[in-house]
N, C-alpha and C positions, 0 to 999 in steps of 0.2 A: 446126290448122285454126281461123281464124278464124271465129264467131256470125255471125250476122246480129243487125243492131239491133232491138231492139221499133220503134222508129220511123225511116225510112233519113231521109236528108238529100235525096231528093228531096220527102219528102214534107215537108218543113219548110219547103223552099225554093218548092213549092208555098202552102205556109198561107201567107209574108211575100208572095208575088206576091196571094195576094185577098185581105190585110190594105189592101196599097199600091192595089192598086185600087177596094176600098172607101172606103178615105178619098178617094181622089182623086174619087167617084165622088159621095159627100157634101159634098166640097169644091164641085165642078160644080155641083150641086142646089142648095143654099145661094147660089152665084151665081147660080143663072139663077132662083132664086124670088121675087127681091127681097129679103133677109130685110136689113136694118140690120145691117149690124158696123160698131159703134161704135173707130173708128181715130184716134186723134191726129194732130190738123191739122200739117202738117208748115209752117214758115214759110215765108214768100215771100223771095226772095235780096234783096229788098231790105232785109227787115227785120233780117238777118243783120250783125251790127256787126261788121264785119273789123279793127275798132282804127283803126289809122294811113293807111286808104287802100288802096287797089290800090297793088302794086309791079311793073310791067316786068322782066322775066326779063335784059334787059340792062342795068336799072339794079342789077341785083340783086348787093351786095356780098358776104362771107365776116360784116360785123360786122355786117351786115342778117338774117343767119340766125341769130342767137345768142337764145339766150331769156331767159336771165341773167345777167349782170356773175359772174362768179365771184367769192366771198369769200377774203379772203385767210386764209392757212392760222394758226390759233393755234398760238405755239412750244409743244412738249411740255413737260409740267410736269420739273420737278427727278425727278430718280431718287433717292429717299429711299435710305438706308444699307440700309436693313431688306430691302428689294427688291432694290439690290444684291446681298447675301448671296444671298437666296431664288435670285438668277439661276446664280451659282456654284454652290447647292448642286442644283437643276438637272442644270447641266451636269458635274458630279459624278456624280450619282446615270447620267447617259446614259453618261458615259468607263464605267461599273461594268457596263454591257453584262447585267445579270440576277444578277452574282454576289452574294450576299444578302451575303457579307462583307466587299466592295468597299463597298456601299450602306449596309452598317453601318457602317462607316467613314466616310462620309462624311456621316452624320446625327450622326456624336463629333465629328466635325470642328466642324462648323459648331452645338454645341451651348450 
């Protein structure tokens, strides 16, 4: 047999309904008292610098949507010898599947 709660979930979901109405209800007060909230002046659209102008939705190209010229890619540097190895022994140590005397083998190998 399931308890009963010390406290059920009606009665919680009660206290958030007059949590949510009290602030609402101090929110209202607050507005209708007069009280200053100081709010940051939002800009006027003219002050708003769009860059390049208005653009028409039928002038509007694929290379007109781009935000930057893409940099071209740097080639990878040289694979030094030592890295080489390091990659085989690697893929060594994976073909060795957990056999510790496969994987020891393959750390004589490349020693």
């Amino acid at each position: 047999m399931r308890e009963e709660p010390l406290i059920s979930r009606a009665w919680i979901k009660a206290a958030f309904v007059v949590l949510i109405a009290g602030a609402l209800g101090v929110g209202a007060y607050l507005l209708a008292s007069g009280v200053d909230i100081e709010l940051p002046d939002l800009p006027e659209i003219e002050e708003i610098d769009s860059g390049s102008g208005t653009t028409n939705l039928s002038e509007t190209t694929l290379e007109d949507t781009t935000i930057d010229t893409p940099t071209p890619q740097e080639p990878a540097p040289p694979v030094s010898p030592d890295l080489r190895q390091f990659e085989e022994l690697n893929r060594c140590i994976e073909r060795a599947g957990g056999d510790i005397d496969r994987v020891t083998a393959c750390f004589d190998r490349f020693r």
